[in-house]
CHARMM-style PDB file with segment names, atoms N, HN, CA, C and O in Angstrom:
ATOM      1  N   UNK     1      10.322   8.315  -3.527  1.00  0.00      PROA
ATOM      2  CA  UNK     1      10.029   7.242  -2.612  1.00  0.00      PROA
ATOM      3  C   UNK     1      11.012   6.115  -2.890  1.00  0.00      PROA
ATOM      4  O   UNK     1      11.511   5.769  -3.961  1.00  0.00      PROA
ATOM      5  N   UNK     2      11.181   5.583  -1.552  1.00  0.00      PROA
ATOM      6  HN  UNK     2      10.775   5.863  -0.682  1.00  0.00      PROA
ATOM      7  CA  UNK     2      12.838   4.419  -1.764  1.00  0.00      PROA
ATOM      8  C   UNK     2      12.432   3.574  -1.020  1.00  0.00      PROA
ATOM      9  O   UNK     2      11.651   4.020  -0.179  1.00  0.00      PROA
ATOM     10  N   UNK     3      12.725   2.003  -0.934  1.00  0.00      PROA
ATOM     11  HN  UNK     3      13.359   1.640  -1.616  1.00  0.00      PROA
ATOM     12  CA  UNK     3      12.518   1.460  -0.022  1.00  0.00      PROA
ATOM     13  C   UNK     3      12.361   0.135  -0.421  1.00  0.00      PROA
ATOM     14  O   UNK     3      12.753  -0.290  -1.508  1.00  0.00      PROA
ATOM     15  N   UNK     4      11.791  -0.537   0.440  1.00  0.00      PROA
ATOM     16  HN  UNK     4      11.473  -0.192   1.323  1.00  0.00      PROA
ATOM     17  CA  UNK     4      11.548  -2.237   0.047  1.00  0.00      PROA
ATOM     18  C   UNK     4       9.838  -3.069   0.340  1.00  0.00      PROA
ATOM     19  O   UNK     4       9.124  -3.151   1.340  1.00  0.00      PROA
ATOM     20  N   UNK     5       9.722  -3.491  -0.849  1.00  0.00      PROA
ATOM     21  HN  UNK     5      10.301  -3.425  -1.661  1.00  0.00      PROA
ATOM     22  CA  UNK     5       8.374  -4.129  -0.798  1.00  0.00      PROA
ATOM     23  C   UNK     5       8.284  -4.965  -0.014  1.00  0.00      PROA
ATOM     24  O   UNK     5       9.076  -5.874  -0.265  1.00  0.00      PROA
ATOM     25  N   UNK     6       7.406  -5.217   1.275  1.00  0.00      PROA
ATOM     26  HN  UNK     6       6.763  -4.479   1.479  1.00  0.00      PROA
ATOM     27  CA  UNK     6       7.576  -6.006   2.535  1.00  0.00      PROA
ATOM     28  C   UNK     6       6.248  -7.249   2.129  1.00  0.00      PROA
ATOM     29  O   UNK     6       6.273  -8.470   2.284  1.00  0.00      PROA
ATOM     30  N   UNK     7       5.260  -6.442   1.623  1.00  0.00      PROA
ATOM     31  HN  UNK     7       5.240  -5.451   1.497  1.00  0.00      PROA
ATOM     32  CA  UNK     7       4.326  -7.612   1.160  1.00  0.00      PROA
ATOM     33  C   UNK     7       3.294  -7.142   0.039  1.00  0.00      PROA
ATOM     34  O   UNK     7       2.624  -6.140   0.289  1.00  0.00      PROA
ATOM     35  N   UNK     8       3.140  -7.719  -1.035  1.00  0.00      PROA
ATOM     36  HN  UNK     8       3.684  -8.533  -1.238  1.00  0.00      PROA
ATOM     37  CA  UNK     8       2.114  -7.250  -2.458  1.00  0.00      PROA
ATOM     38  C   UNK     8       1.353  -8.184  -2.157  1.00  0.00      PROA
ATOM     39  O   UNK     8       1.574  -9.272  -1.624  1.00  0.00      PROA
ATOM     40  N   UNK     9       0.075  -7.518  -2.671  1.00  0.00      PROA
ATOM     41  HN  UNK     9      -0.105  -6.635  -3.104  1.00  0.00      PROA
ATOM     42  CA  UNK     9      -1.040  -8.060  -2.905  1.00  0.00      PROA
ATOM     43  C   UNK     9      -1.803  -8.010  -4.280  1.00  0.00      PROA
ATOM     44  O   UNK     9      -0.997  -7.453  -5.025  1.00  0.00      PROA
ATOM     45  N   UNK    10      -2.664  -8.231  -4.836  1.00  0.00      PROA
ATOM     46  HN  UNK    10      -3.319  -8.684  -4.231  1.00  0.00      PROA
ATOM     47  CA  UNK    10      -3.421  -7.477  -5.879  1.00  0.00      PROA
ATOM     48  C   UNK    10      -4.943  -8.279  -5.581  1.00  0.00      PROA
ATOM     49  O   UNK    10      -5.040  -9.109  -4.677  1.00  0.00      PROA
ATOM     50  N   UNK    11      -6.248  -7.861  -6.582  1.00  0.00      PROA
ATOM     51  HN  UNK    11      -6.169  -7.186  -7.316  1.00  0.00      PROA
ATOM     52  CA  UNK    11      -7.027  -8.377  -6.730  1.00  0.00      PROA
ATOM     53  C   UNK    11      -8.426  -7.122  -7.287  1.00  0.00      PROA
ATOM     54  O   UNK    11      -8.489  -5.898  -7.177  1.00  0.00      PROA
ATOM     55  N   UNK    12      -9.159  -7.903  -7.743  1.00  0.00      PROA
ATOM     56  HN  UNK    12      -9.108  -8.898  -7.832  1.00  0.00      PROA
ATOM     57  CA  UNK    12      -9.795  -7.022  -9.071  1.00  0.00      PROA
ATOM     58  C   UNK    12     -11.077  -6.183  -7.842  1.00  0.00      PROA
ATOM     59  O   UNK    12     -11.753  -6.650  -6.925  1.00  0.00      PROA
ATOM     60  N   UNK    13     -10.962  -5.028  -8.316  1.00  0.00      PROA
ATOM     61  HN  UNK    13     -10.413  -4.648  -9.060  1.00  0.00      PROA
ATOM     62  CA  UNK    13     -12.290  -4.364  -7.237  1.00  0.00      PROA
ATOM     63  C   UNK    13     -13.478  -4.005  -7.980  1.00  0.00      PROA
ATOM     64  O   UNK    13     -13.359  -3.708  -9.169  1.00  0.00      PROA
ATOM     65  N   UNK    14     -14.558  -3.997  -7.444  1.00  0.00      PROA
ATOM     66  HN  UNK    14     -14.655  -4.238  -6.478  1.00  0.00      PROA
ATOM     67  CA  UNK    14     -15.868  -3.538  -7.716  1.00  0.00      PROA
ATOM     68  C   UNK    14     -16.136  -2.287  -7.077  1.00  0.00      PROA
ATOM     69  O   UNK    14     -15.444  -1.638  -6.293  1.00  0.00      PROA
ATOM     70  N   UNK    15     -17.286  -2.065  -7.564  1.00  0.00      PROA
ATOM     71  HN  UNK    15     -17.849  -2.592  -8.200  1.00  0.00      PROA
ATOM     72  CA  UNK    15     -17.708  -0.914  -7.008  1.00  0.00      PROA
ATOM     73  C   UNK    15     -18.405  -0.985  -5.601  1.00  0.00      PROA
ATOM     74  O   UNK    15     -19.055  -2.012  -5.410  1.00  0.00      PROA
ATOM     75  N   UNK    16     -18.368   0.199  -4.296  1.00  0.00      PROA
ATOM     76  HN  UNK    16     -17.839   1.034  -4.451  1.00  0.00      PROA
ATOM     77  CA  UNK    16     -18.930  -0.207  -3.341  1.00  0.00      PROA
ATOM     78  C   UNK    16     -17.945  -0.357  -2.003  1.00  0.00      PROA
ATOM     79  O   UNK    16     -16.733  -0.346  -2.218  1.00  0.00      PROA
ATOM     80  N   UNK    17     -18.260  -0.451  -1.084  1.00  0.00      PROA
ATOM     81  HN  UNK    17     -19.244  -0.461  -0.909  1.00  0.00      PROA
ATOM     82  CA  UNK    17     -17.606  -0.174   0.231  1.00  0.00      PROA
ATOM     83  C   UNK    17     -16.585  -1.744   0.367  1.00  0.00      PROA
ATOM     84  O   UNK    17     -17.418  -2.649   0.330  1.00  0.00      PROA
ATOM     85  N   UNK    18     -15.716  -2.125   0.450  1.00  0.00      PROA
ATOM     86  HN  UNK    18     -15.039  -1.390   0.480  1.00  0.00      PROA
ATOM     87  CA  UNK    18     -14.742  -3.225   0.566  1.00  0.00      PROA
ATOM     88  C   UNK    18     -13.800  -3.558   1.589  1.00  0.00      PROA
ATOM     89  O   UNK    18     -13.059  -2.575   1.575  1.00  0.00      PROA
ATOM     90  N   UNK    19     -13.414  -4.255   2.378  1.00  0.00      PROA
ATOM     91  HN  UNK    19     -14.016  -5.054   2.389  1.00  0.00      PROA
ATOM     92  CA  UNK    19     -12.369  -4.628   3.077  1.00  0.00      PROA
ATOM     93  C   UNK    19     -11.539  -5.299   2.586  1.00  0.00      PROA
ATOM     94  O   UNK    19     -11.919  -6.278   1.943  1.00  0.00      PROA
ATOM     95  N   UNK    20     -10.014  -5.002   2.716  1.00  0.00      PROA
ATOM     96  HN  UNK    20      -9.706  -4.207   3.238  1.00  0.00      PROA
ATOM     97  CA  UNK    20      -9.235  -5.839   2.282  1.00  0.00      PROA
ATOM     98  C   UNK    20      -7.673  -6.227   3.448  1.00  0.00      PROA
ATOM     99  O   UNK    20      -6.651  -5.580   3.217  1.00  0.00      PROA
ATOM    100  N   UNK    21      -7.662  -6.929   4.227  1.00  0.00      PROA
ATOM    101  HN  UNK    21      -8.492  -7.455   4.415  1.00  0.00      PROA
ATOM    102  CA  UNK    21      -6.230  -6.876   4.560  1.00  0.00      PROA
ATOM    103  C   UNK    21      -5.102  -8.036   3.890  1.00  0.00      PROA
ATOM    104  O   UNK    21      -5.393  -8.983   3.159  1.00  0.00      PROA
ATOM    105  N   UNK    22      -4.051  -7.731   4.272  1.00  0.00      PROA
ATOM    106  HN  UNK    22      -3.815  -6.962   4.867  1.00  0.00      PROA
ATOM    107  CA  UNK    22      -2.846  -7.919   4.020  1.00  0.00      PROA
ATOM    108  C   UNK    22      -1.929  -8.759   5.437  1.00  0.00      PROA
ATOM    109  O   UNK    22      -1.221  -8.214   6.285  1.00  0.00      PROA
ATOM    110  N   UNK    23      -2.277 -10.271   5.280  1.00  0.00      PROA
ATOM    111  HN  UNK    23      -2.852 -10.713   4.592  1.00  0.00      PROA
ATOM    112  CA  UNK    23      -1.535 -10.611   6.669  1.00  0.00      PROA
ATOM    113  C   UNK    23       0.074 -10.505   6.505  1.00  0.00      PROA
ATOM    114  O   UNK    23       0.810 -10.829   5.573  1.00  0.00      PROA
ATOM    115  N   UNK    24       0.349  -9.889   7.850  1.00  0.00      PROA
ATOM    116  HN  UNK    24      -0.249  -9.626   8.607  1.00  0.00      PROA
ATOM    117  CA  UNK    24       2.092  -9.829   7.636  1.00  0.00      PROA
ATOM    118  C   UNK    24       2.347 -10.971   8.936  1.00  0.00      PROA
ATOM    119  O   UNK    24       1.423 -11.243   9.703  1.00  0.00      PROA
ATOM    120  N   UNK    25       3.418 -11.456   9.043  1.00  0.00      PROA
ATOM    121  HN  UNK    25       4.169 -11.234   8.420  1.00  0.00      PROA
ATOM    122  CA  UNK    25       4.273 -11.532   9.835  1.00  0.00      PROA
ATOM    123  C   UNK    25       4.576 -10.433  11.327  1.00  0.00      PROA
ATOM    124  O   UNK    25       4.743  -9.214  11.272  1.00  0.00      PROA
ATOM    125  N   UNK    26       4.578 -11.247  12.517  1.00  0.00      PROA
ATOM    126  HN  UNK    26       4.442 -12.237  12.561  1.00  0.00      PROA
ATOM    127  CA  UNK    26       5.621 -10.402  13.277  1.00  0.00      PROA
ATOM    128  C   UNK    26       6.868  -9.670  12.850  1.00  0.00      PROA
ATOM    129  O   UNK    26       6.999  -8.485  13.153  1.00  0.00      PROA
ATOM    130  N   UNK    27       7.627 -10.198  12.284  1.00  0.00      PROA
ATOM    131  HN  UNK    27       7.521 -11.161  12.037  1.00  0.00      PROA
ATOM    132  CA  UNK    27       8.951  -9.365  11.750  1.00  0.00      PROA
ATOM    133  C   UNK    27       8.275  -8.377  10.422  1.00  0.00      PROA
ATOM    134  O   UNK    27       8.830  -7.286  10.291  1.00  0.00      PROA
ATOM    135  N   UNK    28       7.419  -8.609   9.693  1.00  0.00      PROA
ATOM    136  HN  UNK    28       6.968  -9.495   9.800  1.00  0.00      PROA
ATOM    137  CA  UNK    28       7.371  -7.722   9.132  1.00  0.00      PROA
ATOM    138  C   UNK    28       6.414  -6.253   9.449  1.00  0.00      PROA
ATOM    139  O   UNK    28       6.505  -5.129   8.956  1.00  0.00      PROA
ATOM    140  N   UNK    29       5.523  -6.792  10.441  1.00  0.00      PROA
ATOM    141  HN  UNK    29       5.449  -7.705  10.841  1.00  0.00      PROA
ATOM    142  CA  UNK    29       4.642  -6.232  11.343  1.00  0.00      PROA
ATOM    143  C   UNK    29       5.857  -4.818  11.526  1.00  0.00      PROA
ATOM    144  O   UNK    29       5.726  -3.715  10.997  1.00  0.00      PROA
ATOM    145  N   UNK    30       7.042  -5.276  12.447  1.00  0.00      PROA
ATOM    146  HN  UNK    30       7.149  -6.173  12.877  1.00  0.00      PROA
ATOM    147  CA  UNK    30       7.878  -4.651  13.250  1.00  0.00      PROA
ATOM    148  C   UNK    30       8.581  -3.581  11.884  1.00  0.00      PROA
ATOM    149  O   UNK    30       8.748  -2.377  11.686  1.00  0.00      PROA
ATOM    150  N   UNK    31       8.711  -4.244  11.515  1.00  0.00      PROA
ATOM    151  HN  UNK    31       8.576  -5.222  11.676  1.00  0.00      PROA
ATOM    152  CA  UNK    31       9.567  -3.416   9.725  1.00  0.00      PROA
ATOM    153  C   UNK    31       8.967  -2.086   9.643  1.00  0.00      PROA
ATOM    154  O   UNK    31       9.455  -0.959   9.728  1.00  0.00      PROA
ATOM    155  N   UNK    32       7.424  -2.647   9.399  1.00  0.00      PROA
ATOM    156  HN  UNK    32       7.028  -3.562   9.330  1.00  0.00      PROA
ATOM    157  CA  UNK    32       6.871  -1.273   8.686  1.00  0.00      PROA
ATOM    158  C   UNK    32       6.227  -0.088  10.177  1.00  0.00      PROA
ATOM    159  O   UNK    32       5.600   0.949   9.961  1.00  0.00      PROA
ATOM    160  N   UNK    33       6.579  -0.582  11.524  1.00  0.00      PROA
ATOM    161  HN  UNK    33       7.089  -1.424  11.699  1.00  0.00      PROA
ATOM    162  CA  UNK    33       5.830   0.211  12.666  1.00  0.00      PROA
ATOM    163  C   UNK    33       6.245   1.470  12.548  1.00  0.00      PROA
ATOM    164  O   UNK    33       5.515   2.457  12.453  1.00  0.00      PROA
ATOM    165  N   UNK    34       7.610   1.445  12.554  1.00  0.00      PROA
ATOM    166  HN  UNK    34       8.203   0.643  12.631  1.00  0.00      PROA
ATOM    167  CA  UNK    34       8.190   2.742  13.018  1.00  0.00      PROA
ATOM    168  C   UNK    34       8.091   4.195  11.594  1.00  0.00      PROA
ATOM    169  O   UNK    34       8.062   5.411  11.786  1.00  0.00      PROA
ATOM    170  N   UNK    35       8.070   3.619  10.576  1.00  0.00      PROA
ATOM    171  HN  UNK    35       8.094   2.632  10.419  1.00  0.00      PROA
ATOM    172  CA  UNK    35       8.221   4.106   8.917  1.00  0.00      PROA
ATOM    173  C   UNK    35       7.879   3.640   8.071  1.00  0.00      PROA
ATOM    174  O   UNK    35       8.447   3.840   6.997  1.00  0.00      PROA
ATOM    175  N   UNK    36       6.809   2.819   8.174  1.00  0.00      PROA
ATOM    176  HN  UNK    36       6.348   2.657   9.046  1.00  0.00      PROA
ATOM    177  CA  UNK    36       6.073   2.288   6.860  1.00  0.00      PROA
ATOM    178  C   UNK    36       5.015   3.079   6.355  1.00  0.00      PROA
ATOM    179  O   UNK    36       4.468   3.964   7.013  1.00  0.00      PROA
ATOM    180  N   UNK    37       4.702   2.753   5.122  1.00  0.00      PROA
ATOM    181  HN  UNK    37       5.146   2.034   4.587  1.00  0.00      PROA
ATOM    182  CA  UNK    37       3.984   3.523   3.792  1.00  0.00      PROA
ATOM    183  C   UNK    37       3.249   2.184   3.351  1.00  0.00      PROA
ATOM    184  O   UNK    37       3.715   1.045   3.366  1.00  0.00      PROA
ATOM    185  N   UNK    38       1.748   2.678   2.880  1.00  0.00      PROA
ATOM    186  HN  UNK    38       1.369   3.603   2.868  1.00  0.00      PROA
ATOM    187  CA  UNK    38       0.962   1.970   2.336  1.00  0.00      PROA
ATOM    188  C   UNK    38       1.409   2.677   0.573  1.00  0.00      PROA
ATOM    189  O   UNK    38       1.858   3.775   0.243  1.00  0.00      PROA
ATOM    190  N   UNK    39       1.051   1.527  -0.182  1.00  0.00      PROA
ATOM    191  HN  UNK    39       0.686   0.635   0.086  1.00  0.00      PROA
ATOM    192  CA  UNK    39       1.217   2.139  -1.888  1.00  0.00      PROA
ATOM    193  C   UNK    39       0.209   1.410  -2.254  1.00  0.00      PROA
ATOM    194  O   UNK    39       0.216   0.187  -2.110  1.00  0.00      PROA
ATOM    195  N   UNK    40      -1.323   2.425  -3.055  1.00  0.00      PROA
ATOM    196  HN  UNK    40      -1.329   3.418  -3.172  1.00  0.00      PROA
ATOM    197  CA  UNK    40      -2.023   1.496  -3.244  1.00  0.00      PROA
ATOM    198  C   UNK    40      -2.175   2.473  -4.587  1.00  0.00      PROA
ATOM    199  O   UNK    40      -1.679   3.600  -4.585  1.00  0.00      PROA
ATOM    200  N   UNK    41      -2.895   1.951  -5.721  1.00  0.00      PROA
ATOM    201  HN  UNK    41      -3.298   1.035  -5.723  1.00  0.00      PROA
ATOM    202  CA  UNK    41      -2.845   1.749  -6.863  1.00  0.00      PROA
ATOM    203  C   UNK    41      -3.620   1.164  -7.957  1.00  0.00      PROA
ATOM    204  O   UNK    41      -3.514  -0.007  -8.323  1.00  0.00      PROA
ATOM    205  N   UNK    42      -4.381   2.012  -8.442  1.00  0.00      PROA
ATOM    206  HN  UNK    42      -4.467   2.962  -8.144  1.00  0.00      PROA
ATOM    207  CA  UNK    42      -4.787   1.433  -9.417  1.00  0.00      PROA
ATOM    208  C   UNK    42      -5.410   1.816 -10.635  1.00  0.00      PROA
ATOM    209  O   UNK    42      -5.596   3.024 -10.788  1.00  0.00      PROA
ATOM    210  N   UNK    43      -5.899   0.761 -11.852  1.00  0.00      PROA
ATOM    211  HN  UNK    43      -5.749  -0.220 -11.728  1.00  0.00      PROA
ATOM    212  CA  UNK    43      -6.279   2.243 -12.978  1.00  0.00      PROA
ATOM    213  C   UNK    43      -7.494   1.828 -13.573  1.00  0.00      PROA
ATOM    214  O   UNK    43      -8.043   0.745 -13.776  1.00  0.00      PROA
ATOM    215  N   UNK    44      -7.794   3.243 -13.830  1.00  0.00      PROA
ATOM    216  HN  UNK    44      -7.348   4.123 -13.665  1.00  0.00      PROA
ATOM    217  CA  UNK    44      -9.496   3.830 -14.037  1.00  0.00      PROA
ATOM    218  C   UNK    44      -9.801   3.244 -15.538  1.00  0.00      PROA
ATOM    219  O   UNK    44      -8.848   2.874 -16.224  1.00  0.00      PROA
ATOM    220  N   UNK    45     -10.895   3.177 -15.946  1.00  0.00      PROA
ATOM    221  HN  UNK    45     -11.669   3.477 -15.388  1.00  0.00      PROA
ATOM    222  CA  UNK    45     -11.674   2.369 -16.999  1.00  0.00      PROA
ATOM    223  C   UNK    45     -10.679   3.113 -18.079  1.00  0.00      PROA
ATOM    224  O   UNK    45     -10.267   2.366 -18.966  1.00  0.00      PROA
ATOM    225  N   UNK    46     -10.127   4.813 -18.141  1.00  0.00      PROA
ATOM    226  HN  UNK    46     -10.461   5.420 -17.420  1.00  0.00      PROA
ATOM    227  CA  UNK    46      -9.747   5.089 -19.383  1.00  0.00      PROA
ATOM    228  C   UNK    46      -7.913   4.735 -19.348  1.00  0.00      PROA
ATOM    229  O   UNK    46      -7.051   5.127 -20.134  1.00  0.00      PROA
ATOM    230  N   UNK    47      -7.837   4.241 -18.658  1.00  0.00      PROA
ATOM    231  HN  UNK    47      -8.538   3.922 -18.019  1.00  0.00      PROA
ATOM    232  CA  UNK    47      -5.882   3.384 -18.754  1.00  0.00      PROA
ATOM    233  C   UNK    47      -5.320   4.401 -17.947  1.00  0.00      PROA
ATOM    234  O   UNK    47      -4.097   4.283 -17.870  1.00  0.00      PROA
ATOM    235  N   UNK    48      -5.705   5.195 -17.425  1.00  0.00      PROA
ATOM    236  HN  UNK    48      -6.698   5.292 -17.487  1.00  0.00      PROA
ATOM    237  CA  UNK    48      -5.026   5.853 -16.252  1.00  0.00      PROA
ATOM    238  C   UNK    48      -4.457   5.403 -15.118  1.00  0.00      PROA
ATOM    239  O   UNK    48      -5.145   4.754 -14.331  1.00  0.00      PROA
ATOM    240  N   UNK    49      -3.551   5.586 -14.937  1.00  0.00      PROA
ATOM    241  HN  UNK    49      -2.992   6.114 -15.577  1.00  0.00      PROA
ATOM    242  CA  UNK    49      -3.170   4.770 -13.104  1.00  0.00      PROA
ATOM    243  C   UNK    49      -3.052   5.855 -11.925  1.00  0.00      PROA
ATOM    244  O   UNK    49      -2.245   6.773 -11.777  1.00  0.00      PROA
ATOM    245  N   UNK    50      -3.554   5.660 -11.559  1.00  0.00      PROA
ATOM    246  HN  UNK    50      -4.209   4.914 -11.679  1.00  0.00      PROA
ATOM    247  CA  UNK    50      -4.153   6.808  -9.734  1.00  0.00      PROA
ATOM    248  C   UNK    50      -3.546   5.546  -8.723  1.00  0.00      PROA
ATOM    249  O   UNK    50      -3.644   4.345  -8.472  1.00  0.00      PROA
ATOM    250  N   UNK    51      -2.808   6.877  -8.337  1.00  0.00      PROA
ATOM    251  HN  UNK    51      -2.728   7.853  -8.541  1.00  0.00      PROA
ATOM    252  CA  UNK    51      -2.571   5.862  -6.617  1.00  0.00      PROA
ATOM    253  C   UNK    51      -2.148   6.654  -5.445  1.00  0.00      PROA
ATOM    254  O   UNK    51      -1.529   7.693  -5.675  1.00  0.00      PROA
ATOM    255  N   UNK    52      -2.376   6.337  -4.295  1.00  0.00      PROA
ATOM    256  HN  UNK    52      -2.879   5.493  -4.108  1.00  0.00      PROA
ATOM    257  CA  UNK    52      -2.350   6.948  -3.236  1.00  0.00      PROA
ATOM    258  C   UNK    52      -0.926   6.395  -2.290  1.00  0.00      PROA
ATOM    259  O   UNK    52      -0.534   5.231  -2.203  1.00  0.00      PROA
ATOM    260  N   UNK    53      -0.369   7.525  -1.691  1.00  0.00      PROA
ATOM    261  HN  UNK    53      -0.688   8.470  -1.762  1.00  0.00      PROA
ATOM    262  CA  UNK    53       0.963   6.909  -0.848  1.00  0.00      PROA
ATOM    263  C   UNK    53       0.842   7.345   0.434  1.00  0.00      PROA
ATOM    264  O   UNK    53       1.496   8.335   0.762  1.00  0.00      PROA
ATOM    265  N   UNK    54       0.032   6.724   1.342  1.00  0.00      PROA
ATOM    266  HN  UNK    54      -0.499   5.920   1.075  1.00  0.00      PROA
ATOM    267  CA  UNK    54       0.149   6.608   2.734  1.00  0.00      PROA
ATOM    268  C   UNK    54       0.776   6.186   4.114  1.00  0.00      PROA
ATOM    269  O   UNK    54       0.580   5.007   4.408  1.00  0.00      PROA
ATOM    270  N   UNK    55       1.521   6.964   5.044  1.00  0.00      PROA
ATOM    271  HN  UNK    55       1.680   7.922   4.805  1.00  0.00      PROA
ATOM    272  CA  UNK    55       2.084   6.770   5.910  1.00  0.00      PROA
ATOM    273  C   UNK    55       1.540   6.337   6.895  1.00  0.00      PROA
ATOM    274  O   UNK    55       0.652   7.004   7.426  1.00  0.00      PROA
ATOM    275  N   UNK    56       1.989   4.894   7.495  1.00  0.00      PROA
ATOM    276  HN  UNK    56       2.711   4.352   7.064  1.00  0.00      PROA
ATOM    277  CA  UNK    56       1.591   4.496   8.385  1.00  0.00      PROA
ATOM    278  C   UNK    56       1.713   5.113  10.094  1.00  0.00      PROA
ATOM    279  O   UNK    56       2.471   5.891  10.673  1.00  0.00      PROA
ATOM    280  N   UNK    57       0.641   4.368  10.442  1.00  0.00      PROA
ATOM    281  HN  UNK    57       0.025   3.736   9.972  1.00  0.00      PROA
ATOM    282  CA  UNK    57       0.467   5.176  11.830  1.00  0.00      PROA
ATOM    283  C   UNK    57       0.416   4.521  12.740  1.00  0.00      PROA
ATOM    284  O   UNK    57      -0.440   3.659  12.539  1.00  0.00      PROA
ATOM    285  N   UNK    58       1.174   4.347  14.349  1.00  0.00      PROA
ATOM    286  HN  UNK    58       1.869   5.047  14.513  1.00  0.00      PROA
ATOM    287  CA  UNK    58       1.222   3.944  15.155  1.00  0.00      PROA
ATOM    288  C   UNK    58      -0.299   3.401  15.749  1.00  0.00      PROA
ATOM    289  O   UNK    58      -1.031   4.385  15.855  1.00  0.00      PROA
ATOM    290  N   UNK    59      -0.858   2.391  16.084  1.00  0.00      PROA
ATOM    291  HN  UNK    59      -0.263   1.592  15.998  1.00  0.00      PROA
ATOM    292  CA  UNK    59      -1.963   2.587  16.974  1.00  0.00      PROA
ATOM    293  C   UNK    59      -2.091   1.434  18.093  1.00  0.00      PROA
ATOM    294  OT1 UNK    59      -2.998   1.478  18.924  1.00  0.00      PROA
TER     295      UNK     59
END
């Protein structure tokens, strides 16, 4: 995976159903439409790091 970080976030999660967005910009909106990837990330009580790499989708 190659590319450029358009916007980071972080913040500590609990357990349980959550919403979280990420406001972008119009220009960056446009960046990630055509080929953007979500990278989300994070690690489990025993120091493990799990993360998921998702392709974004037109809608």
């Amino acid at each position: 995976m190659s590319g450029h970080v358009v916007k980071q976030s972080s913040r500590e999660l609990v357990r349980g159903v959550q919403r979280w967005s990420v406001p972008l910009t119009a220009a960056e909106q446009t960046r990630l439409r055509d080929n953007g990837r979500l990278l989300l990330s994070y690690e489990t009580p025993q120091d493990e790091v799990q993360a998921f790499d998702v392709k974004l989708e037109k809608r």
